[in-house]
N, C-alpha and C positions, 0 to 999 in steps of 0.2 A: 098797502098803505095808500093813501093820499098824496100826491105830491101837491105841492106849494102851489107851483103856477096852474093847478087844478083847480083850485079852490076859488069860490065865487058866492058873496054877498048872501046870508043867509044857512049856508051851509053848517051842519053839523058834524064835528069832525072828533074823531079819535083815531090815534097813532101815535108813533113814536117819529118825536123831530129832535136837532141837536138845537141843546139851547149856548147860541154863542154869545150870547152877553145876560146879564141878570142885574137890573139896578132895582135897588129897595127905595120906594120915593114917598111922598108925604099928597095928599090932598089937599084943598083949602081949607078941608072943615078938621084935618090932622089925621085922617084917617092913614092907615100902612097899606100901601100897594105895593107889585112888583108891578116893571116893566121889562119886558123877554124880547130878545130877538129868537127867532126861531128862524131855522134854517134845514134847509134838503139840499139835494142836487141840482134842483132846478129852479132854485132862489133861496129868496128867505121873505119875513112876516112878524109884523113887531105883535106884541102879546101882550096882554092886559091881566093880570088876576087881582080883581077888585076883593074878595071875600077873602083872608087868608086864614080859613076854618081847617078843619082835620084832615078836609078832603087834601088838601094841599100839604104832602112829603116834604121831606129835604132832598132839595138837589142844590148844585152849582151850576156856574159856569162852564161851559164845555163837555156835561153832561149829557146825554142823551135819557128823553124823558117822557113818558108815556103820560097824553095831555086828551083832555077834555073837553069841548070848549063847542063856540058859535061863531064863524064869519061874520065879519060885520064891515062899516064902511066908516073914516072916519078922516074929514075932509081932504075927502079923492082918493083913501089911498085902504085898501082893507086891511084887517085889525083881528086877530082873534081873542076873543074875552072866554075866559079859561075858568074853570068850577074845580076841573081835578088834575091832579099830577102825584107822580110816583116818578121815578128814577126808575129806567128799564135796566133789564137783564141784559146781559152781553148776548145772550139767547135768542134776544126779539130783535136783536137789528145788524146790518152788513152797514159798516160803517162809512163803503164805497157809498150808497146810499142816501148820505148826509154831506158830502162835500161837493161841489160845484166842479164840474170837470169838462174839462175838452169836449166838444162834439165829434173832432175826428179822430182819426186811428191814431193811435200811440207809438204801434209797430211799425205803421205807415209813414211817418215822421220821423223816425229814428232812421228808417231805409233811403229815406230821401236825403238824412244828414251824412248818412255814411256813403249814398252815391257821392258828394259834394266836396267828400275828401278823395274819396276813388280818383275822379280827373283831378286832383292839385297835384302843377307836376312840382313845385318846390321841393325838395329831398327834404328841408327841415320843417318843413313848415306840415306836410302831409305827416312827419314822424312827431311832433309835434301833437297834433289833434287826432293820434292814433293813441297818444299815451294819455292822451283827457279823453276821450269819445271810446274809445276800445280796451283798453287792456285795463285801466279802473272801474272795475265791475260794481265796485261800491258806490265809486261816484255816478256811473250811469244809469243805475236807480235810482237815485236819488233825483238829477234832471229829467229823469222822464215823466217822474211823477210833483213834481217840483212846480207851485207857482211859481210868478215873474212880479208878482205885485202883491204886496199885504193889500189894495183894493183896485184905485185907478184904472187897469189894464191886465188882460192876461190874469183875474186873481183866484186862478183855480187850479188842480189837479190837471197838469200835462200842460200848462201854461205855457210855461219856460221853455219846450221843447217846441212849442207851437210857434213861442215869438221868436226864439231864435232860428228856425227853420224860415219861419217868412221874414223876418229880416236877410236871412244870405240869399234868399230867392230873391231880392229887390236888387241886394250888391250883384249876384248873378247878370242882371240886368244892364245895371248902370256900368257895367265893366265890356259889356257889348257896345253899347252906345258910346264908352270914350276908353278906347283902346291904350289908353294915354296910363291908365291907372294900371297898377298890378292886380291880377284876378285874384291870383293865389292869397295877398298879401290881404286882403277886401272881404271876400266870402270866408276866409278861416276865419279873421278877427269877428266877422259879422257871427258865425258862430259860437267862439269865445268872449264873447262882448260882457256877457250875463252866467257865466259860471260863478262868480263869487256870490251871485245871489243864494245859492242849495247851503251854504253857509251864514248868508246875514239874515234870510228870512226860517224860523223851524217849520217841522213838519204840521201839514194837517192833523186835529183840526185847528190848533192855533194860530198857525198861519201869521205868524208876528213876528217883531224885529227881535233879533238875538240879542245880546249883550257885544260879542265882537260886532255885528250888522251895527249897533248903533254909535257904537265908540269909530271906528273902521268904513264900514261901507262896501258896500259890493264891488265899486270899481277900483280902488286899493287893494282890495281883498286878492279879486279876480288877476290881478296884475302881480301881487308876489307869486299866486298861484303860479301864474306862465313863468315869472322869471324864473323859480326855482328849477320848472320842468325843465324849458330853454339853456341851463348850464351843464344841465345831466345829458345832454346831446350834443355830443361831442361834435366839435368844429361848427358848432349852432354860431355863425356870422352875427358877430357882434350889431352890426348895424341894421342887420334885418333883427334883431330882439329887440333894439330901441325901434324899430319902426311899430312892431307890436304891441310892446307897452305904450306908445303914445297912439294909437290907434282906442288903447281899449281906457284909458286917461284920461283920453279927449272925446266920449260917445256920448254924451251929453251935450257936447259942442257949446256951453258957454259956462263961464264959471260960475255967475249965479242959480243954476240950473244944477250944480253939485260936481262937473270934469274939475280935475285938479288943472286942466291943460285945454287950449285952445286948439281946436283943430289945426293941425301947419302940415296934412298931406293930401293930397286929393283924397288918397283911399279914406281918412281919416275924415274927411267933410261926407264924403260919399255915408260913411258908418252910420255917422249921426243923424242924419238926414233918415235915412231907411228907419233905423230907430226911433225917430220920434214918429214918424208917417205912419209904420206898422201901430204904433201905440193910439196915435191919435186916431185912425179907421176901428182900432176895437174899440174905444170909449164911444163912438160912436154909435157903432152894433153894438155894444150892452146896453147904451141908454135906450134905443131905438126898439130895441124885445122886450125891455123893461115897460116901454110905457103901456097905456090902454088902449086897445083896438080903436073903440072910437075916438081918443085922442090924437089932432092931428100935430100939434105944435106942441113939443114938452116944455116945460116950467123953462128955469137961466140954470144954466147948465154952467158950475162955478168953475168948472177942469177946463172947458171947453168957450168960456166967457162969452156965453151965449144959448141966446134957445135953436133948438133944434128942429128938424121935422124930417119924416123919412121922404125920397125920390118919389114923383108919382110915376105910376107904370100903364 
């Protein structure tokens, strides 16, 4: 097949891509079109089917769909204009294939979370992110392979496992530099931070807000989650589980930003901080891959309230 970021002006292309959105729209002159996001691993491609003759099957949304079509360009940005479609077989495609994923190891990330608990000498806090990180075998598949974002940041396959690892690598940090903070207390929340999300956002490839994610929310979620664990561990210190829950409360760090809680611990300023830093460095790096080689300055970047342009070297 073809991948997406392969594809270049002119090109003639057939394969199987997922189609993640399908709107039926109208012309000026009343004519019926679709408009398709198409999507792979290594991006996506909005789709055009002007003619909607025989050649053109039934498919949906979220379908994966064996497409026919022409590269083209349509101001700045490429377009495929599509003749045929058929819905593929489960036969013709690995659906690892069509979702957007990590670049680095998975197993490599998960060794690096588990060093991370290895030194926390807390007795509760390491038993703690041994019974979220280790002995929930359901739940650890589910984070490994888990985005962190329906798009913003992190919004791909092994995401979640990416941002929460380079989030506790930063607390790692900031806990050498001020001695003053609890490590244990920092780098576990830092890893706990974004558990409730494997529950507010579903699985690839919909990758969307749940019903509880939208009622609820990840950092409510993520917070009855610990507290229930933290009462099943016995002699779990009352005052260190409020320091967790308001750690993982307050990770957003201001309430209009969606924390129920304002930061009130150093670990807790520290948390948020890393969390947005890591978040704001990837919107960065996706826009920056995203744009065109020969483009040096990108458009107003609405997340980032501003344009962009990559370091010269």
């Amino acid at each position: 097949m073809r991948y997406i970021e392969e594809l270049q002006e002119g090109d003639l292309v057939s394969g199987v891509y997922l189609c993640k959105n399908k709107i039926s729209a109208t012309t000026k002159m009343g004519k019926t079109y679709y408009s398709l996001l198409l999507q792979d691993k290594t991006g996506s491609i909005d789709g055009k089917v002007w003619e909607l003759s025989n050649a053109i099957g039934h498919f949906e949304a979220m379908d994966c769909i064996c497409i026919k079509g022409r590269v083209s360009v349509f101001q700045g940005n490429l377009q495929l204009n599509i003749d045929h479609i058929r819905k593929a077989e489960e036969c013709e495609y690995v659906l690892e294939d069509y979702m957007p994923c990590t670049t680095k190891d998975v197993n490599v990330l998960y060794a690096e979370l588990l060093d991370m608990i290895e030194k926390t000498e807390n007795e509760y806090l390491k038993e703690l992110a041994v019974k979220v990180f280790v002995e929930d075998k359901d739940f650890i598949a589910e984070f490994k392979r888990h985005s962190a974002a329906k798009s913003v940041h992190h919004g791909y396959m092994g995401g979640l496992l990416e941002h929460s690892v380079s989030v506790a690598k930063l607390c790692e940090q900031y806990a050498l530099l001020y001695p003053q903070m609890n490590r244990d207390l920092l780098v576990m929340c830092a890893l706990f931070h974004d558990i409730g999300k494997v529950e507010e956002l579903s699985n690839f490839p919909e990758n969307d807000y749940t019903d509880e994610g939208q009622l609820v929310g990840h950092i409510v979620m993520g917070t009855i989650k610990l507290d229930g664990l933290m009462k099943s561990i016995k002699g779990f210190p009352v005052k260190l589980a409020n320091e967790v829950k308001h750690c993982i409360l307050s990770h957003h760090g201001e309430l209009e930003f969606g924390s129920p809680k304002k930061p009130a611990l150093m670990e807790a300023v520290a948390l948020s901080h890393a969390d947005n830093f890591d978040a704001r460095m990837e919107t960065f790096i996706e826009i920056i891959d995203k744009k065109q080689p020969e483009q040096e300055w990108t458009g107003f970047q609405r997340l980032l309230d501003t344009r962009v342009r990559e370091t010269s070297i």
